[in-house]
C-alpha positions in Angstrom: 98.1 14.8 -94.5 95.2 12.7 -96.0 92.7 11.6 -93.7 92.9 8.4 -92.7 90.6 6.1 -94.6 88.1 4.5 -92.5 87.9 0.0 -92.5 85.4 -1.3 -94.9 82.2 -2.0 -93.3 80.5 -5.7 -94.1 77.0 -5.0 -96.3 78.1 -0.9 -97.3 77.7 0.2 -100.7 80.9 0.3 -102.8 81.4 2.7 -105.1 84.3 3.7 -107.7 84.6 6.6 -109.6 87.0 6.9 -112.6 88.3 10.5 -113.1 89.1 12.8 -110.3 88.5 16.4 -111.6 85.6 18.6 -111.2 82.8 15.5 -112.2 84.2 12.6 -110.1 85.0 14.9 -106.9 81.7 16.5 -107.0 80.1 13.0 -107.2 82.0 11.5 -104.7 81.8 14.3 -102.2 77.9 14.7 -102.6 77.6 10.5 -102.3 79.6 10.8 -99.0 76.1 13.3 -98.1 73.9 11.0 -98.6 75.3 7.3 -98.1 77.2 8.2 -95.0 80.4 7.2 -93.2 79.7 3.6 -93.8 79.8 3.6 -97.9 83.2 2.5 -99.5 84.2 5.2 -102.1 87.2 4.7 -104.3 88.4 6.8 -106.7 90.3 6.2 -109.7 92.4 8.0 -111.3 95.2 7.6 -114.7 97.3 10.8 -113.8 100.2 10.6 -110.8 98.2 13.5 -109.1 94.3 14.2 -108.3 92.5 17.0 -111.1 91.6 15.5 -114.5 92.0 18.3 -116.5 92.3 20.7 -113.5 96.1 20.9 -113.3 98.9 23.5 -112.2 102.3 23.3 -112.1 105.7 24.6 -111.0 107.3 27.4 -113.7 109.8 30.2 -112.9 109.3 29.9 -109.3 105.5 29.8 -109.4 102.4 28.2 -109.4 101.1 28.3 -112.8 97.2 26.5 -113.5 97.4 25.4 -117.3 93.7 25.4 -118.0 91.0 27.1 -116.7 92.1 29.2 -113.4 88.5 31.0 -112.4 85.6 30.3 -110.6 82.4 32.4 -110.7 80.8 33.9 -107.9 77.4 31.5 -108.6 79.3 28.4 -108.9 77.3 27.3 -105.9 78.2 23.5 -106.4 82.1 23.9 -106.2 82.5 27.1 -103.5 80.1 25.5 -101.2 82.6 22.8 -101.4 85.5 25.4 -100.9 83.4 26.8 -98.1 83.5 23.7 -96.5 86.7 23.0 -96.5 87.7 26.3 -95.7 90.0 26.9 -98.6 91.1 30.4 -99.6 89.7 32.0 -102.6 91.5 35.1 -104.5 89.5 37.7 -106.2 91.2 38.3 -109.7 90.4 42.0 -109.5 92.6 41.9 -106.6 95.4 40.5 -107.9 98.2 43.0 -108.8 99.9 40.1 -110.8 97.1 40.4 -113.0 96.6 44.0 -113.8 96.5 45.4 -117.1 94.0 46.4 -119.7 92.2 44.1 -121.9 93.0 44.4 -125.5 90.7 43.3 -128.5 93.1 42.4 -131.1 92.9 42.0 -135.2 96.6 41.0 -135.6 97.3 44.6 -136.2 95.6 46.9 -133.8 93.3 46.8 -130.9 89.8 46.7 -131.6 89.2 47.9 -128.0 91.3 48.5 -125.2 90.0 49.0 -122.0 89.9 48.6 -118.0 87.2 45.7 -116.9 88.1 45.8 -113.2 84.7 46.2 -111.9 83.0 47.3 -114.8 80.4 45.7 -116.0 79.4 47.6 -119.8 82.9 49.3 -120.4 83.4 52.8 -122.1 85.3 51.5 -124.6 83.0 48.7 -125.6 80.1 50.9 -125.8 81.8 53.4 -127.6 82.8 51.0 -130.3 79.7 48.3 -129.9 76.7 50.5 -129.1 74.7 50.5 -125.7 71.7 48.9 -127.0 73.7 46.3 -128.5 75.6 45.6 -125.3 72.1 45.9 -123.0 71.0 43.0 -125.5 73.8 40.9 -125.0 73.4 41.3 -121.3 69.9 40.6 -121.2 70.5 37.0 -123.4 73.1 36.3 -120.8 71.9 37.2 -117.7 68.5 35.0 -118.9 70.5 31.9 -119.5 71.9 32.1 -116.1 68.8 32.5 -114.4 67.4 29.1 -116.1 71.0 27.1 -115.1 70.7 28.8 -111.3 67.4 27.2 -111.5 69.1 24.0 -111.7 70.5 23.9 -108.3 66.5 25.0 -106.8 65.4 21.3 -108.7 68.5 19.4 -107.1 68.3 20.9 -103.8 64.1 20.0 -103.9 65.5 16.0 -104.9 65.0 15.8 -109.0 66.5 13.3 -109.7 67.3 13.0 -113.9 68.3 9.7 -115.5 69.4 11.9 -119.1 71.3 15.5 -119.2 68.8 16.1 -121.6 65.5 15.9 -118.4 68.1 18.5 -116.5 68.8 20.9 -119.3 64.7 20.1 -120.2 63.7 21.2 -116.5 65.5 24.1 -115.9 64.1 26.0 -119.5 68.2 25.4 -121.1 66.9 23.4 -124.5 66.4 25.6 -126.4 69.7 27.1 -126.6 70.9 24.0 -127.8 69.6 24.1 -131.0 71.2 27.1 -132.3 74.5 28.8 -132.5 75.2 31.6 -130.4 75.7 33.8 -133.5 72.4 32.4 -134.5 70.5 33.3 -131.0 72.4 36.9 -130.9 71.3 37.4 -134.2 67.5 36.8 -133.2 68.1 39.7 -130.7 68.9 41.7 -133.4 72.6 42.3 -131.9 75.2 43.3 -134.4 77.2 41.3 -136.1 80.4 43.1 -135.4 80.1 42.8 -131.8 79.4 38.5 -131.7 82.4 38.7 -134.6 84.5 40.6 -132.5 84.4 40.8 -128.9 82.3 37.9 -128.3 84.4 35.9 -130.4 87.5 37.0 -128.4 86.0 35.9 -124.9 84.8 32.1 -126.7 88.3 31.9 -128.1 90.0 32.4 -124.7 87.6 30.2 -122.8 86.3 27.5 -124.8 89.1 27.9 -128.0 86.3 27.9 -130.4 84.3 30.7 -132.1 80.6 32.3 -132.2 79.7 28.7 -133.8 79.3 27.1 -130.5 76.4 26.1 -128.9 74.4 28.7 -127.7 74.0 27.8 -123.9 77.8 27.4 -123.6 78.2 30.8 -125.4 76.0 32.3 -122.8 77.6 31.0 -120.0 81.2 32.2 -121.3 80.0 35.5 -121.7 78.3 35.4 -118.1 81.4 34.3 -116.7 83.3 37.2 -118.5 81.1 39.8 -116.4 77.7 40.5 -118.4 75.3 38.4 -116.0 77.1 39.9 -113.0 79.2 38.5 -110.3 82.9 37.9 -110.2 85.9 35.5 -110.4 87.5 34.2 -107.9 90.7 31.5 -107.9 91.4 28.7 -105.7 94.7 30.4 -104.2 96.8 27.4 -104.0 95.5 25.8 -107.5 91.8 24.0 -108.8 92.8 20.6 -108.4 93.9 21.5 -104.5 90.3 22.2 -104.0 89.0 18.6 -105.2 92.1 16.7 -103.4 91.0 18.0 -100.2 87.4 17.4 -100.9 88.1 14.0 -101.6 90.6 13.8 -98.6 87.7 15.4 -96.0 85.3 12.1 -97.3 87.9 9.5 -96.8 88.0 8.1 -100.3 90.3 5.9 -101.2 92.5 7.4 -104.1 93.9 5.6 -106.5 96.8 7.4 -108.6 98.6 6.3 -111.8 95.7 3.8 -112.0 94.2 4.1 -115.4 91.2 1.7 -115.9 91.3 -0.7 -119.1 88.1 -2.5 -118.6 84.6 -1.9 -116.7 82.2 -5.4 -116.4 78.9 -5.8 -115.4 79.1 -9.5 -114.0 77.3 -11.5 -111.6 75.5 -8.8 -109.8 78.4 -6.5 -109.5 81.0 -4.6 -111.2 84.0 -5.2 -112.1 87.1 -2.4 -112.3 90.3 -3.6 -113.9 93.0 -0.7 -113.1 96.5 -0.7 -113.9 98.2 -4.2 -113.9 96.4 -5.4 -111.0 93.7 -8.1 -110.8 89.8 -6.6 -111.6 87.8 -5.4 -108.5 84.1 -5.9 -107.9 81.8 -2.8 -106.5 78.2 -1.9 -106.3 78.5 1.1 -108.5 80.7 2.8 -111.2 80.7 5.6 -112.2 82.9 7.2 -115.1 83.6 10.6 -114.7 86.5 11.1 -117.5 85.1 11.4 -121.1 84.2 8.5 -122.6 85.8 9.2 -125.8 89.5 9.7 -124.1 89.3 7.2 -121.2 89.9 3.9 -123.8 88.3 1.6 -121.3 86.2 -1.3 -122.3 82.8 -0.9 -121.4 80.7 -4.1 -121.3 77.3 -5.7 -119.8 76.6 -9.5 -118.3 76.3 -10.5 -122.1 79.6 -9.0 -122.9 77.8 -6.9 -124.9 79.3 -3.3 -125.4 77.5 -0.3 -123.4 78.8 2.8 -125.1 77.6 3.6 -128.7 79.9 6.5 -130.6 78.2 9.9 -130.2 80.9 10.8 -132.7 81.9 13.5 -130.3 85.2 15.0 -131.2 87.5 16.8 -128.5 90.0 19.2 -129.7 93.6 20.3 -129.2 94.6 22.9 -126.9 98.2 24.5 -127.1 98.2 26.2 -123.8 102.4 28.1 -123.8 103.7 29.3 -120.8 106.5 32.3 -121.1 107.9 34.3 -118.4 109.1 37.8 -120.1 108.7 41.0 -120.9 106.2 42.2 -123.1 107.5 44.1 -126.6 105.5 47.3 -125.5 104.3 49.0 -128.9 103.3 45.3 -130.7 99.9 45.7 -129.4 99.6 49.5 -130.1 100.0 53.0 -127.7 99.5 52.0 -123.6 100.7 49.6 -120.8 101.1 45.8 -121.3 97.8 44.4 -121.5 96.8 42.0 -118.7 94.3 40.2 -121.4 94.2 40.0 -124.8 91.3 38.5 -126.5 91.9 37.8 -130.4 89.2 37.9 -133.3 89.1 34.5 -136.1 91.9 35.2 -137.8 94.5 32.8 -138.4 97.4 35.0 -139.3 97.2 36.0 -135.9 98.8 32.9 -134.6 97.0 32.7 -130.9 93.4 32.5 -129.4 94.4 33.9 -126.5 96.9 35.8 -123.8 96.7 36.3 -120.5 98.8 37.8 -117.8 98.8 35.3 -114.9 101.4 36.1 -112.3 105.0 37.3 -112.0 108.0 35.5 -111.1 110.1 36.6 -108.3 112.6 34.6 -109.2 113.3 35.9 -112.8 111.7 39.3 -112.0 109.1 39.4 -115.4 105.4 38.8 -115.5 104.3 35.1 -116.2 102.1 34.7 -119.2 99.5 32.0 -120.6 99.2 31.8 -124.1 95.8 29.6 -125.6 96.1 28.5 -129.5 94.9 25.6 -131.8 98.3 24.3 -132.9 101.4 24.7 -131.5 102.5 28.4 -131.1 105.3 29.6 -133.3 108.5 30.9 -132.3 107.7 33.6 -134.4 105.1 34.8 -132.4 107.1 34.6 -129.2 110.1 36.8 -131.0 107.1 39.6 -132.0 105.1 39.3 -129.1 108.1 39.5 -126.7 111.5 41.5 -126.0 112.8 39.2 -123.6 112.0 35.6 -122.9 113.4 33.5 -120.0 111.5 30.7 -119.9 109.0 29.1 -121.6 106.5 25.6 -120.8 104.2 24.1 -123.8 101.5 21.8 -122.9 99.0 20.2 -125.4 95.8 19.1 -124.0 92.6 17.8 -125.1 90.1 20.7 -123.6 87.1 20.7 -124.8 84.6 18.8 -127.2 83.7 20.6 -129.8 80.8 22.2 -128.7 78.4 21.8 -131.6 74.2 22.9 -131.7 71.7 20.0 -130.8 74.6 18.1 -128.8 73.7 14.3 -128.4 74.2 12.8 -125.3 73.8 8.7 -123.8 72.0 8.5 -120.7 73.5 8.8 -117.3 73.0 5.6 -116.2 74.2 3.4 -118.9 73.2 0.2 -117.2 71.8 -0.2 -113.9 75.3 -0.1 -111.8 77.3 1.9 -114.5 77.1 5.2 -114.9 78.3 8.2 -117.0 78.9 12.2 -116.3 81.1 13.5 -119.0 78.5 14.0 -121.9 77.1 16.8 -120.2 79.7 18.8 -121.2 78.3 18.7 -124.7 75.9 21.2 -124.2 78.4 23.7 -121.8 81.9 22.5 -120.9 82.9 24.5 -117.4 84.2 23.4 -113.6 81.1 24.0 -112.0 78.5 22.8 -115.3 80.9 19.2 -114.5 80.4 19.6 -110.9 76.7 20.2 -110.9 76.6 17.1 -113.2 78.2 15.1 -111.3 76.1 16.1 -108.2 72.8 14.9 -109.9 74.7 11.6 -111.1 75.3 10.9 -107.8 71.3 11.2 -106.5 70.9 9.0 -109.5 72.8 6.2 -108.0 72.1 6.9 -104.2 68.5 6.4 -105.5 69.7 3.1 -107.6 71.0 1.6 -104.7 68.5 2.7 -101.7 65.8 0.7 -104.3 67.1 -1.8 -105.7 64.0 -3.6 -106.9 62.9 -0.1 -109.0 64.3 -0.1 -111.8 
């Protein structure tokens, strides 16, 4: 049950937050920290459940997520949360569901199949890839994770940053913005088969793009795929249970089904029209959902508009849902594969595949396919023997995450604020929770001192 939400208190900040997945429950749950019991915080949100884009669902008996499921082990900003709150975190390694190989695959035969369970440079990769190769790529990795860990050191010490561009700046992250990751492998000398191949396969399944990305998101895929250390964890009961029972522990006042048309900057407040109901005032708002998606009028006291078009494009995802069995020669000699990671080739039909659970109910493994348009029942009849059920869901995932990303400033007027373009330059849980935290600072500064700025 949620807690119970406490009576407004006469003179306390009021705050609303649009968007309640990783970026507006992060900022609402580190506000809570530093404006207290007293501060009104209501969040907004279009969907009938709490997540944003962090959503699971009920399929063959079980608890499927349909976008990202893992967590790394130095995703300080979300499992300190989880900590908390005392929610239960899975290791994937442990997960029998889940075994299985990973498979490299051309569209007609594995490029490398091998065991990653606890294996951080496998046999088969260096077999195929080279060790120096592999050292190099762990060594670019590993680097770019020590510069965003830095991050949490300037947050914890009180930086506050009015642009993403002063927090990527501080922590040593720019320039990997300016370059592909192809382009910064290939100034490490690393060979072009394995960025076109296996590095390609893990930015495919995570981010449904290729080697062209940016390079700091590139980096931080490949960390979270096991070269920078660590491991992956899972919220056991699903990622968007984690931020409705942070946002149940602060006593914010939730607000489902409530999309917001129109945000106004008017008479020394603003005001929050959601749904069909009248247009609120508060102290502070702060849109967490992108601004490209949300469609909600943004204006200041001259009625003047507050967002300018980056021109950021977000792309299709095709995530397909199948319980079944496996065909088990169509990805060559061995077991099922529990992952399989796909090179640029269109023929191939899929970005992605994943084992993800089993259902009791139907008695076959539960698998997630990723691709860029809608999968073909073609590929289901090669891939599979048997199908029992199957669940399609098209989302929009990710921007397209281009070099030298462009971002507007966090605070986009004094009282209105903005999260999402962050995840320009690296699109992950924690990268939205950790930008949320600092936009939070921002306006726990903005309204402690009024008169600065």
């Amino acid at each position: 049950m949620p807690d119970k939400p406490q009576e407004p208190t006469p003179g306390a900040p009021r705050i609303a937050i649009i968007g309640s997945g990783a970026a507006g429950s992060s900022a609402a749950w580190r506000l809570r920290a530093l404006l207290g019991p007293a501060a009104q915080i209501e969040v907004f949100e279009k969907a009938p459940e709490v997540g944003g884009r962090a959503h699971h669902i009920e399929f063959a008996g079980e608890q499927v997520e349909l976008g990202g499921t893992l967590i790394h082990t130095d995703n300080r900003r979300l499992l300190s949360i989880a900590e908390e709150l005392g929610i239960e975190l899975k290791s994937r390694s442990d997960n029998s569901a889940q075994a299985g190989d990973l498979v490299l695959w051309d569209g007609q035969r594995a490029l490398v199949r091998s065991s990653m369970a606890g294996v951080r440079l496998p046999l088969a990769l260096i077999r195929r890839y080279g060790p120096f190769n592999l050292l190099r790529l762990q060594r670019l990795a590993k680097a770019a994770k020590a510069n965003w860990n830095s991050v949490y050191g300037l947050q914890d010490a009180g930086r506050i940053f009015e642009r993403p561009e002063d927090l990527l700046d501080a922590a040593g992250l720019t320039p990997y913005l300016g370059l592909t990751l192809a382009q910064a492998a290939s100034q490490q000398k690393i060979s072009p088969a394995l960025i076109d191949q296996f590095v390609t396969g893990v930015l495919r399944d995570m981010y449904n793009q290729g080697s062209a990305v940016v390079a700091l998101s590139g980096l931080v895929a490949l960390a979270g795929a096991g070269l920078a250390g660590g491991s992956l964890v899972a919220v056991a009961d699903g990622n968007s249970t984690l931020f409705a029972k942070a946002l149940n522990r602060i006593q914010a006042k939730t607000h489902l089904s409530a999309g917001v048309s129109a945000v106004t900057v008017a008479g020394g407040s603003v005001l929050v029209k959601a749904g069909g109901g009248p247009a609120q005032p508060f102290d502070s708002v702060i849109i967490a959902a992108p601004l490209e998606l949300a469609n909600i009028q943004i204006t200041g006291p001259a009625g003047d508009p507050l967002v300018t078009d980056l021109g950021r494009r977000y792309q299709d995802v095709h995530t397909t849902v199948v319980a079944g069995q496996i065909t088990p020669e169509f990805f060559g000699p061995g077991a099922a594969p529990g992952d399989v990671l796909t090179v640029d080739q269109p023929s191939i039909g899929f970005k992605a595949l994943g084992r993800i659970g089993y259902s009791r109910e139907l008695g076959v493994p539960i698998w997630k396919f990723f691709s860029g348009e809608a999968l073909a029942e073609s590929v289901l009849e090669g891939v599979f023997r048997k199908v029992q059920a199957v669940h399609r869901h098209l989302w929009q995932a990710y921007p397209v995450l281009a070099p030298e990303p462009r971002f507007r400033p966090f605070r986009l007027i004094r009282g209105v604020y903005q999260i999402n373009d962050f995840e320009s330059a690296v699109s992950t849980l924690e990268t939205e929770a950790t930008a949320g935290w600092s936009v939070a600072d921002l306006v726990s500064q903005d309204l402690r001192a009024p008169e600065a700025s």
